[in-house]
N, C-alpha and C positions, 0 to 999 in steps of 0.2 A: 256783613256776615250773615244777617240775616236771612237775605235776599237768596245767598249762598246754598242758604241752608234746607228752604224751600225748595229751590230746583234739585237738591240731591233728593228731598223725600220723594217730588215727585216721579224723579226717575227710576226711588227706588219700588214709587206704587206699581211702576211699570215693570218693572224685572223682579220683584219676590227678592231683593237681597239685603243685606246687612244693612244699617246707615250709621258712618261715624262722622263724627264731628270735626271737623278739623279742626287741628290745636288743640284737641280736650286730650283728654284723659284718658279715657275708656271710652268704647260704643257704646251709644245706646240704640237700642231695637225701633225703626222706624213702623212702615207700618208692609213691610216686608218680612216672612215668614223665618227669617233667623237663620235659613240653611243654604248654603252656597254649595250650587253644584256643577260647581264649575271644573272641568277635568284637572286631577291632580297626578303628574306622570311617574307619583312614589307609589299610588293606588294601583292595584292589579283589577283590570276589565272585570272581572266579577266582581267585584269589590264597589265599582261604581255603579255597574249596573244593580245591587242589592241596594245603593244606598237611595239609587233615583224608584228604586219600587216599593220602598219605606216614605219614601216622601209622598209619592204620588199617593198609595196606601193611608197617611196619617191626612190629606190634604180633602179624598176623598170622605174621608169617617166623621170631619170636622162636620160641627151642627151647620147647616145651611138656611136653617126656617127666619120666615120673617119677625116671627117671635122674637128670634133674638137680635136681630137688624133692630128692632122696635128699643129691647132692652138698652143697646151700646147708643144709642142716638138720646134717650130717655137719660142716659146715667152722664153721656158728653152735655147734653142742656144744662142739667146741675152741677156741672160741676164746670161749665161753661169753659175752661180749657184744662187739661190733662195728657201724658203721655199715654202711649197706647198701653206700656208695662203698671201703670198706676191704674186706667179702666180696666184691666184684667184683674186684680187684684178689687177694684169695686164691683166686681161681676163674680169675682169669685172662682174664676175660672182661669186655665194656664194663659199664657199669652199667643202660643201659637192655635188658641182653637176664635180667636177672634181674628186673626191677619186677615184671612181671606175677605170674612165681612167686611173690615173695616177698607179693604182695598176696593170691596165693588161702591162703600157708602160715599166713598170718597170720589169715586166714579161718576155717581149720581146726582153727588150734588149735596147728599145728606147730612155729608161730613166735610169738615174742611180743614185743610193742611196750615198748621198756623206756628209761630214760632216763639217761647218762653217772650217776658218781656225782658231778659238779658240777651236774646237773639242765640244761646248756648243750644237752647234740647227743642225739638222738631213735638208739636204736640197737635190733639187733635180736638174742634171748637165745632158746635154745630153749624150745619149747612144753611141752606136757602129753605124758605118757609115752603115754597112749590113743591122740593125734593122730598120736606118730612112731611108733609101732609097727607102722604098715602101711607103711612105709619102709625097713624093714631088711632085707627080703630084696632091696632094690633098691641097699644098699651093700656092698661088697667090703670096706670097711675096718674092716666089725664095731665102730664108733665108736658106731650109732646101737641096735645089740644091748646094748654095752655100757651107754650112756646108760641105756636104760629097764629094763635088769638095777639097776642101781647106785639109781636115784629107788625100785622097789621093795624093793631091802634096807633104802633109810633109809625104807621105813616098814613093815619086820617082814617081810616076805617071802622069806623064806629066809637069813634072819639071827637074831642072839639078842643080847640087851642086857648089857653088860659089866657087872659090879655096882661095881668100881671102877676108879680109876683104876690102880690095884697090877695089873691084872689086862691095863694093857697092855705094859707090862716084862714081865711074864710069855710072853703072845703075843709079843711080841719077840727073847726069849730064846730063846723054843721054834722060833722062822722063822727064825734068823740064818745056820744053816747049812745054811739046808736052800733057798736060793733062790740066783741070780746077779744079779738086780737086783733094785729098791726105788723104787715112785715116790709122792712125798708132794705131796699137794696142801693148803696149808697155806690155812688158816679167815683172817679177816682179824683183823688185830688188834684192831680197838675189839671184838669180843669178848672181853667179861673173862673168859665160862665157859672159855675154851682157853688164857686166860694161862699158868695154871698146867702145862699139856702142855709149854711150852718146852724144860726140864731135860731134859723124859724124852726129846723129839725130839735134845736134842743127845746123849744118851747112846746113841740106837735109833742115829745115824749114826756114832757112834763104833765101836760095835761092829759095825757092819755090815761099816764097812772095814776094822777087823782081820780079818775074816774074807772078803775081797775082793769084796763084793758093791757093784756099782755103785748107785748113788742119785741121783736126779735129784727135782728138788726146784722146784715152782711156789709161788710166789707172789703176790701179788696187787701193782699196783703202789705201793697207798699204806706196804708194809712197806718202800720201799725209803726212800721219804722221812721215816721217824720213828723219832728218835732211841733211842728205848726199844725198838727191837728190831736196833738194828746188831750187838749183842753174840751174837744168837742165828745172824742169817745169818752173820757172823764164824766164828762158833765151827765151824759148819755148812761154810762155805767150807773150812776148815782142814782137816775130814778127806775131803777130796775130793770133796764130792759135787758136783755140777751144779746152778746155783741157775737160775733162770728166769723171768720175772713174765709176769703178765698183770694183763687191766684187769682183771677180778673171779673168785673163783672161787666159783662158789654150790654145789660138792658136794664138802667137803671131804674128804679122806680118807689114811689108809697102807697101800698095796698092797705086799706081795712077793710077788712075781711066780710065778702058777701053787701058791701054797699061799693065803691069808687076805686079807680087808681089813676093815681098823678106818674106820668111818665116824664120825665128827663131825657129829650134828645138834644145829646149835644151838637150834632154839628148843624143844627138849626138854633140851635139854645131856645128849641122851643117847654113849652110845659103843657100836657095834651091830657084833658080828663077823661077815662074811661069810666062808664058807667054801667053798663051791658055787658053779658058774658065774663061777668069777674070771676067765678068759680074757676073756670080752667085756668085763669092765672094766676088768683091764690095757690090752687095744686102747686104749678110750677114754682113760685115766690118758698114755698112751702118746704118744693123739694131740692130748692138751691142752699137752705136756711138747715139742712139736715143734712146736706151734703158739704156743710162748711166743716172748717175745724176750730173752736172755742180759741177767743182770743186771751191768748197770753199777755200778760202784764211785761214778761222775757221779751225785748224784741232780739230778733235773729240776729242780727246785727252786733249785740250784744255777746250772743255765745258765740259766733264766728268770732271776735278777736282775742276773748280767753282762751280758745282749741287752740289759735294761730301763737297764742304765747306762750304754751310749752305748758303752761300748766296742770295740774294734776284732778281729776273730776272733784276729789273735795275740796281743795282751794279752788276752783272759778264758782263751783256752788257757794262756799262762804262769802264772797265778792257780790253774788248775785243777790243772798239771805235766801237762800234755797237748799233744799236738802239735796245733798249726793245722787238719790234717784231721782229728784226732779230734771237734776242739772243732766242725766245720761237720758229721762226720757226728751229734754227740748232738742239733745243732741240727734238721739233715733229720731226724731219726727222731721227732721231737718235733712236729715237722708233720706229718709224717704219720700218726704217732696220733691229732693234733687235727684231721686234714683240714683243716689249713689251707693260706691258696693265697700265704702270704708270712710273714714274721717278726712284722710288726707283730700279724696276727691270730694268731699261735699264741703271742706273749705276752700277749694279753688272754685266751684260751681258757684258758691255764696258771694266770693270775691270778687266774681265778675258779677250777678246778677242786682249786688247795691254798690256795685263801681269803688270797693274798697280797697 
């Protein structure tokens, strides 16, 4: 379905039209401008022809600058995947005054057409480093320097390969007092080549905070839902660090801040120190870590089977030992991730997305 679902976005980048999902629910807006003008024989010839010179009219007034090509590619790096109605809303701006951008970014190469990891909603994940590199002198936030610094270390470009894994305690040892912060972007778990990193990460945050360096800590959102890694965010919780998720992270890594970073590439199961040019990847590690959303203790999973039981918001709050508004805000945030426009669809989205 996934597969599916791709070839419809891309058809729909080619034609401007609607994209729905088959079998769901409701449409969601691909990366097509929302407006179908395809002749309708209940419409009277004036009618259509007013409605094609409102289109053209709102298509031409849309911003075009590369400014903001820079912003949408800057704000998809952090948040590393997203629907295009969720980057409007982090841009701050309606949805149809990004389509076009995001149809030419998608074009180029900047942006890349990617699909939830339920294979449900069509979203959008940055492109190739060649494409966003003529972008970066047009972002102030050094996100998009970082980005394509960072995809060249994980493939040898100004880095050197760890021969083990002894060798990142060691780096660790060696950067603990020598930094003020630490941001960890943590690999997903059904990798089993990083299982065995767990220990060492809760030893790298243990000692970081005896010696007061702040650590901020992404994760991806399927670690918050499985059981086999509660004991590692726990552990991680406990000495202070800042834990955070997002929906995926595809460049894993541990930055301190202004000396080294240790890269995780999986499908080499290599581990690659950078040393050089860490500024523009802390930005980016920085602006992934701010574009997260604070990890609940609530896993989703959770409030999806109280909604699904007919319950009433102050009984599945009592269940949880949360107040009423906490229990309605994990509910709104849970639509809002799934872009849904009510309860009932964001427990069918939920349902599929943890195969419930």
């Amino acid at each position: 379905m996934g597969q599916q679902l791709l070839e419809q976005g891309r058809l729909a980048l080619q034609q401007g039209d609607r994209l729905t999902i088959p079998s769901g629910p409701a449409p969601i807006y691909g990366v097509g401008p929302g407006v179908s003008l395809r002749k309708d024989p209940q419409l009277s010839s004036a009618v259509q022809e007013l409605a094609q010179a409102r289109f053209l009219t709102n298509q031409a007034t849309q911003p075009m600058t590369i400014e903001l090509d820079a912003q949408i590619v800057a704000h998809a790096v952090a948040l590393q995947w997203a629907t295009p109605g969720f980057l409007a809303r982090r841009l701050n701006v309606h949805p149809a005054a990004i389509t076009s951008p995001i149809r030419r970014l998608v074009a180029d190469g900047a942006l890349d057409l990617s699909t939830s990891a339920c294979h449900t909603q069509l979203g959008i994940s940055p492109g190739t480093p060649e494409a966003i590199a003529p972008l970066i002198h047009h972002d102030p936030s050094g996100v998009l320097d970082g980005w394509v610094k960072i995809q060249q270390a994980r493939h040898g470009d100004g880095s050197q390969a760890l021969s083990s894994l002894d060798e990142v305690g060691i780096v660790a040892r060696r950067y603990r007092s020598r930094t003020r912060y630490a941001w960890f972007l943590m690999p997903e778990p059904n990798v089993d080549a990083w299982r065995f990193l767990e220990a060492d990460i809760i030893t790298i945050c243990q000692d970081l905070a005896w010696h007061n360096v702040r650590v901020g800590m992404v994760v991806s959102r399927s670690y918050i839902d499985q059981a086999a890694t509660k004991p590692l965010l726990d552990a991680v919780a406990a000495t202070g660090a800042l834990l955070r998720t997002s929906c995926r992270i595809d460049a894993p890594l541990l930055l301190w801040s202004g000396i080294g970073v240790i890269h995780l590439v999986a499908p080499t199961q290599e581990l690659l120190l950078q040393t050089e040019t860490v500024e523009p990847a802390e930005a980016m590690a920085r602006a992934c870590f701010e574009a997260a959303d604070p990890v609940s203790r609530i896993c989703p999973s959770e409030v999806i089977r109280l909604l699904a039981s007919g319950l009433t918001d102050a009984v599945a709050a009592r269940r949880l030992g949360i107040s009423e508004r906490q229990f309605r805000r994990h509910v709104s945030r849970l639509m809002s991730q799934l872009e849904a426009t009510s309860r009932f669809q964001a427990g069918i989205e939920a349902a599929r997305s943890i195969q419930w």
